[in-house]
Steps between C-alpha positions, in 0.01 A plus 500: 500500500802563311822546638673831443878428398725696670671798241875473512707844346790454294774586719743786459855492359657560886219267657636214216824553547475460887308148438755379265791563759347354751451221316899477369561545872328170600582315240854580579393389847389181415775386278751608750264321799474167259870520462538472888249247520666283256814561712353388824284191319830347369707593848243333688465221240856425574468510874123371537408253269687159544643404216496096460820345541680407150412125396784266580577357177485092439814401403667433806234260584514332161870469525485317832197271368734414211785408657319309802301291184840416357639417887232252540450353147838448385751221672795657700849364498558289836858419647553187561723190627558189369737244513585150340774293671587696781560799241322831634379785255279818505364644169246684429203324335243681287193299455409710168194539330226339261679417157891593641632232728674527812854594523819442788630806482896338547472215286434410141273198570122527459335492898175275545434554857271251715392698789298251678792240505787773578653366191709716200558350159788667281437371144707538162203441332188463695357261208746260574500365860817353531654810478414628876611528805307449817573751739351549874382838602606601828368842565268716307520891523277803359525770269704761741780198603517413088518858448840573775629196323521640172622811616769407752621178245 
């Protein structure tokens, strides 16, 4: 039972000349068809495929967070009004910050403020007690009234 292979003849010179243009012709074909094919892929790429949106970046956000942090943790100036024998003045008062001490923005004296007892002491020298004066605060106003204060005075 063996099988008979099948005799092939050499072809002619026409006969192989025929098969080889046919063969140039579809390989012609075929780059000129993969050509359009790449054109329609990357047309319909474009159109069809979603692209995802472009990643918002974090520095806005980190911004804001930074200057909200400073907002909250550090002391803002506040406007306020004292007086000491019938003698009436605004200044702005700035309650400073951990190792720099509080200043009066129109005076020379060193501020120690007692908020619970509405009280203002203006010192020459704060180690030295007999150099204040006891003042009574009469109104106390936040960081936007302390703010048109500086700008408008």
């Amino acid at each position: 039972m063996a099988i008979n292979p099948k005799k092939q003849t050499l072809l002619n010179k026409s006969d192989f000349q025929k098969q080889q243009a046919n063969k140039n012709k579809k390989r012609r074909l075929s780059a000129q068809q993969i050509k359009r094919q790449q054109e329609i892929a990357q047309q319909h790429g474009h159109q069809g495929v979603q692209t995802e949106p472009p990643k918002k970046s974090l520095t806005p956000l980190i911004i804001i967070g930074v200057v909200t942090l400073i907002a909250i943790l550090f002391p803002k100036p506040q406007l306020i009004t004292y007086q000491k024998l019938n003698m009436v003045t605004q200044s702005v008062y700035w309650p400073g910050l951990p190792g720099v001490k509080p200043v009066l923005f129109d005076s020379l004296l060193q501020p120690i403020k007692a908020s619970e007892r509405s009280t203002l002491y203006l010192c020459q020298d704060v180690s030295k007690p007999s150099t204040c004066q006891k003042y009574a605060i009469l109104e106390n106003h936040g960081f936007i009234a302390a703010l048109k204060y500086l700008i408008f005075n």
